[in-house]
C-alpha positions as CSV (number, residue, x, y, z in Angstrom):
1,X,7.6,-6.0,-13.1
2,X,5.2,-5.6,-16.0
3,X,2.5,-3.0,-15.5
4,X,-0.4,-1.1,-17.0
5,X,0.6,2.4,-18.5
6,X,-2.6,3.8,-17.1
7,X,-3.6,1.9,-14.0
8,X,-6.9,2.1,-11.5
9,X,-6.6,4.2,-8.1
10,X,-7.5,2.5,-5.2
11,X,-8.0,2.5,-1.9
12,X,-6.5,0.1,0.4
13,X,-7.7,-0.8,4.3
14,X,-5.1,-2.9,5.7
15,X,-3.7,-4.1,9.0
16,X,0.1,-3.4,10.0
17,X,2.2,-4.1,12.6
18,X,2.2,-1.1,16.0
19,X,5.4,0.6,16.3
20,X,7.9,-1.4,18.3
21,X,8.8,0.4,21.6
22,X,12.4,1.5,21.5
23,X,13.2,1.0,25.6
24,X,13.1,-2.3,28.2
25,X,10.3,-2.6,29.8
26,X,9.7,-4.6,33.0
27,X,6.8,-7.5,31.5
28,X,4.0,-6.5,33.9
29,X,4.3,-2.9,32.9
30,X,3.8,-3.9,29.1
31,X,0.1,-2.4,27.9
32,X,-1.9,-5.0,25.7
33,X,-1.1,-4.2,22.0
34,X,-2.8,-4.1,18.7
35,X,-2.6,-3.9,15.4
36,X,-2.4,-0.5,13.3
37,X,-5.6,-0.1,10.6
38,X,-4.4,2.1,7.8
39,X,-5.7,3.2,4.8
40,X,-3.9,3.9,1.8
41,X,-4.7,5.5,-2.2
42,X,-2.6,4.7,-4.9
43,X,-2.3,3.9,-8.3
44,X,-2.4,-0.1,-8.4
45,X,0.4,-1.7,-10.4
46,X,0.5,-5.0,-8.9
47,X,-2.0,-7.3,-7.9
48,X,-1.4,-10.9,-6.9
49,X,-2.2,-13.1,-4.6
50,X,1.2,-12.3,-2.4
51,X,1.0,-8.5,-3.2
52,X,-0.5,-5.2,-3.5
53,X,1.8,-2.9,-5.3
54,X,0.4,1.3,-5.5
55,X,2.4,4.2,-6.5
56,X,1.6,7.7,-4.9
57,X,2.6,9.6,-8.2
58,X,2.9,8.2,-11.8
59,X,5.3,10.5,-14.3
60,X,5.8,10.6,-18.3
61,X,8.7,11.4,-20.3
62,X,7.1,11.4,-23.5
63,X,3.8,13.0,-22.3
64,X,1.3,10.5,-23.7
65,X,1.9,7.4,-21.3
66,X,3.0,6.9,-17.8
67,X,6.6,5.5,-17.6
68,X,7.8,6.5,-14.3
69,X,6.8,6.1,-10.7
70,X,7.2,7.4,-7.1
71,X,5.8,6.5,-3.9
72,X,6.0,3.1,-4.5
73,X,4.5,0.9,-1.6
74,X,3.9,-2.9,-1.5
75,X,1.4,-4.1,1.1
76,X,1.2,-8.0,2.0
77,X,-2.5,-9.2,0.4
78,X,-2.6,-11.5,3.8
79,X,-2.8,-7.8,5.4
80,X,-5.6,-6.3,3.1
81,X,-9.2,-6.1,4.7
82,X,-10.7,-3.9,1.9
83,X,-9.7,-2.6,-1.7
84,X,-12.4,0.1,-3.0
85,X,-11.1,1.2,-6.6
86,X,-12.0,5.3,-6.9
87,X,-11.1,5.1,-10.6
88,X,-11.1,2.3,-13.4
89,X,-7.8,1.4,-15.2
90,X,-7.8,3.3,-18.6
């Protein structure tokens, strides 16, 4: 994956999935569920029409240029409702 060395921080709003309930359950007794809204800040290194790819911490090894990351998340674009970018790419 080919990214920029100095990359914009965003933040995300997106939908996920609810936490699947680990026990059986008797149908009637099932609540109505919903989705999960959550928000997440990043460094963006990937952005196409299938993906959103942030890293929580970018590193260097030569101290000039990022080379490394950690954190690394990728979020579905068909789940994004909102990306706000807190700091141009540089």
């Amino acid at each position: 994956m080919r990214t920029m060395k100095h990359p914009a921080i965003v933040q995300i709003l997106w939908l996920d999935s609810n936490q699947p309930i680990g026990k059986w359950q008797w149908l009637e007794d099932i609540n109505p569920q919903n989705s999960v809204t959550c928000v997440s800040v990043g460094f963006l290194l990937q952005d196409t029409p299938e993906v959103k790819v942030i890293a929580l911490s970018l590193g260097s090894n030569n101290g000039k240029e990022a080379d490394q990351a950690a954190g690394v998340q990728t979020i579905p674009s068909a789940a994004v409702l909102d990306i706000k970018v807190l700091r141009g790419p540089r």
